[in-house]
C-alpha positions in Angstrom: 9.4 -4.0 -8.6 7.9 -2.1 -11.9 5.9 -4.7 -13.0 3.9 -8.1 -11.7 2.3 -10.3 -14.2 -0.4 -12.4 -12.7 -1.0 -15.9 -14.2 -3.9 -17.8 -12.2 -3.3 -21.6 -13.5 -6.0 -24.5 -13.8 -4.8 -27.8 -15.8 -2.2 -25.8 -17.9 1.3 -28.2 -17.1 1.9 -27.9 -21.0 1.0 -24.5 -21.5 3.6 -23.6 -18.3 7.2 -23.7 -19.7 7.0 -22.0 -22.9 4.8 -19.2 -21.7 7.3 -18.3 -19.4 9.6 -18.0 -22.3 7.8 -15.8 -24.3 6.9 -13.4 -21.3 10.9 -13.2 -20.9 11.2 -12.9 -24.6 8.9 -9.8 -24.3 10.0 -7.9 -21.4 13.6 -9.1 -21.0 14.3 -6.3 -24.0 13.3 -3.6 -21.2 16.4 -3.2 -19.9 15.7 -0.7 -17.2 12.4 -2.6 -16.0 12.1 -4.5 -13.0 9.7 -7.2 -13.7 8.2 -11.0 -11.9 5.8 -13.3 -12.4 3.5 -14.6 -10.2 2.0 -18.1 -11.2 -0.8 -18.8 -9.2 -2.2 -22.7 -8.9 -5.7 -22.9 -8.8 -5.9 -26.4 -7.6 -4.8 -28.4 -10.7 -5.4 -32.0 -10.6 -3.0 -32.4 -14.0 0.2 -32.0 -11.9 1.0 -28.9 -13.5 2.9 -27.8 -10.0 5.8 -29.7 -11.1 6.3 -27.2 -14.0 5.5 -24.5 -11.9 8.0 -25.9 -9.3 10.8 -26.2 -12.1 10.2 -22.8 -13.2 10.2 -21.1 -9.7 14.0 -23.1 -9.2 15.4 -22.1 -12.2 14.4 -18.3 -11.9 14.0 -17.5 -8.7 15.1 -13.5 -9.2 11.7 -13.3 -11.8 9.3 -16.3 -10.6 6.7 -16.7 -7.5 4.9 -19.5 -7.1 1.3 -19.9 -5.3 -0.3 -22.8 -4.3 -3.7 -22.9 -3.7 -5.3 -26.3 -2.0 -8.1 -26.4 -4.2 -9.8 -25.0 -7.3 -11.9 -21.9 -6.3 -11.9 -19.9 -10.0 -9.9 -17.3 -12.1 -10.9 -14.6 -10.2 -10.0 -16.0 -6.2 -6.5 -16.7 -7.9 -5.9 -13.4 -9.9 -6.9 -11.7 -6.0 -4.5 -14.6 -4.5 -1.9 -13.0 -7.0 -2.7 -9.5 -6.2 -2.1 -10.5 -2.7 1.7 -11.6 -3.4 2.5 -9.6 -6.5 5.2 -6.7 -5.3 4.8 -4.1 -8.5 3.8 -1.0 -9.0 2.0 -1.7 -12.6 -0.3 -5.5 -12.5 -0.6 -7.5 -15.8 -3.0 -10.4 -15.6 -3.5 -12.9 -18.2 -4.2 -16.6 -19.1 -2.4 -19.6 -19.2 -3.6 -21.0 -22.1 -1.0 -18.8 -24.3 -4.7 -17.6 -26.3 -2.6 -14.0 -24.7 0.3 -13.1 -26.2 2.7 -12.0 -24.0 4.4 -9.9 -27.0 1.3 -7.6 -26.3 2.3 -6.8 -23.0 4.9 -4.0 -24.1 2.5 -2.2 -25.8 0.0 -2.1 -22.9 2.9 -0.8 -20.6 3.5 2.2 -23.2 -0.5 3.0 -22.4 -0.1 3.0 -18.5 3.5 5.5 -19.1 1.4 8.2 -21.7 -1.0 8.3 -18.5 -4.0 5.1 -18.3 -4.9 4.2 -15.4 -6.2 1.1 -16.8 -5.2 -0.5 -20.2 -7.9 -3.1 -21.3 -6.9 -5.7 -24.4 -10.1 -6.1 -26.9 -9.2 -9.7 -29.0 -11.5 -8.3 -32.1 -10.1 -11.0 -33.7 -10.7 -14.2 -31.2 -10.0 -17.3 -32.5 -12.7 -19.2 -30.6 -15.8 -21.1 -31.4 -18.5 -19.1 -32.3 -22.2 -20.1 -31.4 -20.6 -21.0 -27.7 -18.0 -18.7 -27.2 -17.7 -15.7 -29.0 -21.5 -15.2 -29.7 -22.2 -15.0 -26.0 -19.4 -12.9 -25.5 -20.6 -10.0 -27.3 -23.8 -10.5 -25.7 -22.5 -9.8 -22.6 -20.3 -7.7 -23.7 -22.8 -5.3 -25.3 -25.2 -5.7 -22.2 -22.1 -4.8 -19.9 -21.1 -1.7 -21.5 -24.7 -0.5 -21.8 -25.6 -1.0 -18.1 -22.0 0.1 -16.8 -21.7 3.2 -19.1 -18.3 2.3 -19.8 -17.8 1.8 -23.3 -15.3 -1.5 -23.5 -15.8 -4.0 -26.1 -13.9 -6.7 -24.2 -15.0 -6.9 -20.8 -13.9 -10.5 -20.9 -10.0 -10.2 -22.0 -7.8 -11.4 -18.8 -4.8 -9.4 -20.4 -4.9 -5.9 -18.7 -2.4 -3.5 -17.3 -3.3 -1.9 -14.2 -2.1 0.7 -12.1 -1.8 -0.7 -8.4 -3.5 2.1 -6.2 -6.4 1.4 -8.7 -6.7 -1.6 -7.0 -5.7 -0.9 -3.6 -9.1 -1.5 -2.2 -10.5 -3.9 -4.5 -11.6 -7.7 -3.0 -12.5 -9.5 -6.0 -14.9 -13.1 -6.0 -17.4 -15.1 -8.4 -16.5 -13.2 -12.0 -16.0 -10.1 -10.7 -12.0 -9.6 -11.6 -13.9 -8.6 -15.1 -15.8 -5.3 -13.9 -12.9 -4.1 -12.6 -12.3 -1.4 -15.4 -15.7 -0.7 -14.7 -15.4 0.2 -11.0 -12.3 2.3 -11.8 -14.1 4.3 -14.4 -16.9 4.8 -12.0 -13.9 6.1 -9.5 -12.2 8.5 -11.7 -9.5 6.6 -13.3 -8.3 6.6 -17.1 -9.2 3.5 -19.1 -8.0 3.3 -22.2 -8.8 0.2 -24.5 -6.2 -1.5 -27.1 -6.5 -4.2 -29.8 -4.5 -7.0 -28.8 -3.5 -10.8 -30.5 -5.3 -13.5 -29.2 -4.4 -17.0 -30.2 -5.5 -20.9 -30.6 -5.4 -22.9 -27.8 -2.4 -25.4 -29.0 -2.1 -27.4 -25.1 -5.2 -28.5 -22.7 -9.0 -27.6 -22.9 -11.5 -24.8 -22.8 -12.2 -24.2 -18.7 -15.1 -21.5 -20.4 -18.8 -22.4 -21.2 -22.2 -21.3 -21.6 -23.3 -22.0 -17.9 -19.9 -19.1 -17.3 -21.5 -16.4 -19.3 -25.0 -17.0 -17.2 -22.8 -16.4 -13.9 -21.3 -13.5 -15.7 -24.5 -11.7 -16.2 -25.5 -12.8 -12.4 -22.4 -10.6 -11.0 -23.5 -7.8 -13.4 -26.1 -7.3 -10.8 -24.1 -7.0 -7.9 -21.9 -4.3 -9.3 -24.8 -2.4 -10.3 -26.0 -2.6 -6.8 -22.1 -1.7 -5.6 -22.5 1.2 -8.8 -25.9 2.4 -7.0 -23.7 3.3 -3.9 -25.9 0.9 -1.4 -23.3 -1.3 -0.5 -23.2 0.6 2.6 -26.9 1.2 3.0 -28.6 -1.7 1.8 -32.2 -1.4 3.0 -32.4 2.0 0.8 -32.2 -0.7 -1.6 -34.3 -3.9 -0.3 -36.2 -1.2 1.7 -37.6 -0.1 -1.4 -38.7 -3.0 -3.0 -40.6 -3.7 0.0 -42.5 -0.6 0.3 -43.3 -1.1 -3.3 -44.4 -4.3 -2.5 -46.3 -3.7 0.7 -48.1 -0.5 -0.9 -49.3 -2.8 -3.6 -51.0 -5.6 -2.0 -52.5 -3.3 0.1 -53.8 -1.6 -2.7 -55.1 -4.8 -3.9 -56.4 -5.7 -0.5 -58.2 -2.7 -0.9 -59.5 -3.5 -4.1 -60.9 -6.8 -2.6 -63.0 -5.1 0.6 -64.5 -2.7 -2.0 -65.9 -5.7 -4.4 -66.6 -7.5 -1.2 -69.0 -4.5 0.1 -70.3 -2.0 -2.6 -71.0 -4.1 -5.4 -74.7 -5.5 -6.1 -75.0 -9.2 -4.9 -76.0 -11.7 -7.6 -79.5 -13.2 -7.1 -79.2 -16.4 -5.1 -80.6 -18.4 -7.8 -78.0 -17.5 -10.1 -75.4 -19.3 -7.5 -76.9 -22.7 -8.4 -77.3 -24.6 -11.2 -81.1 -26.1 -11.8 -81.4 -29.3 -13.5 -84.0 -30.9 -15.4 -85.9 -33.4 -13.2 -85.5 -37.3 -14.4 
């Protein structure tokens, strides 16, 4: 199998049937490519595995089906996918059809001149500002500062990646967006292209505010993984300790000195005298 496009699904049943007709509009074309799809269900509570269940029937040659017993988040499905996915190139995207499958040529073409990684960057989102796209590029900036890799859309599920880059990769929380991070940090080629990104027509918004704050959380851990102490973690916590330790007993210090070598006040200054009645 060339290529596996990952699809983790959450409440999408309307979403399901003609996506899946515009990722075969896009890649049936390449002729001498051997493509699937694997449609991971996050635990949807909207029925959308009757859809999903449809689809796998109907094209079984191009279709795999997940099921997952509950919801446990984009990025436990997108590893759930990895898990099952049988190509040699990995494509994830959304659901929601805000991706354009069409894209997905383009970031193939990318990964065949020599990426490693081929991110999508939706400079033109067609989202809600003040609680979408503002703290996006907030993120986004604060990301790419910290990391050192320079990627305006950390947050864009469409990617293309090569499948050794993520041979030893466990993704969990929001992680499954650092990933072009971690493979810059390991040598690989990332690459960023300007991709379509469209209005949700079917179903609502699964993002928020309250996301972007757990986004930010998980930027700590992969600067703790970019550090190197995942294997040696006291070097870490060991530190902060010592800091801490070295500095109350400076302070402790600090206390016997004022206790002992500074002048005591007179005694009568410790009491207050009041007039007699």
């Amino acid at each position: 199998m060339d290529v596996s496009v990952l699809i983790p699904v959450f409440n999408e049943r309307e979403n399901l049937h003609p996506l899946f007709t515009e990722i075969d509009a896009a890649l049936a074309p390449l002729t001498d490519l051997a493509w699937e799809v694997v449609f991971v269900d996050d635990g949807s509570t909207d029925d959308s595995w009757t859809p999903l269940r449809e689809l796998a029937e109907a094209h079984p040659e191009r279709i795999r089906v997940v099921h997952l017993r509950r919801n446990y988040g984009q990025t436990a499905a997108l590893d759930a996918a990895m898990q099952y996915a049988r190509g040699h190139v990995l494509v994830p995207m959304d659901a929601d059809r805000q991706n354009d499958p069409a894209d997905i040529p383009r970031l193939l073409t990318e990964i065949a001149k020599g990426a490693d990684v081929v991110s999508g960057w939706r400079a033109k989102r067609k989202d809600p500002f003040l609680n979408r796209r503002l703290p996006s590029l907030i993120a986004n900036k604060l990301i790419a500062w910290l990391t050192k890799v320079p990627i305006h859309d950390f947050g864009c599920t469409l990617k293309a990646y090569r499948r050794e880059v993520l041979s030893n990769v466990r993704l969990y929380g929001e992680m499954h967006r650092f990933v072009p991070a971690y493979a810059a940090w390991n040598g690989a080629r990332v690459v960023e292209v300007e991709v379509n990104h469209r209005a949700r027509e079917w179903g609502t918004s699964k993002y928020g505010l309250t996301r972007t704050l757990k986004v930010v959380l998980d930027l700590v851990t992969v600067l703790f993984l970019q550090g190197g102490y995942a294997s040696r973690p006291l070097h870490a916590f060991g530190m902060a300790g010592l800091s801490l330790t070295c500095g109350a007993f400076g302070l402790a210090c600090y206390v016997l000195y004022q206790k002992y070598s500074l002048p005591l006040s007179h005694p009568d200054h410790m009491f207050v005298h009041r007039n007699p009645l």
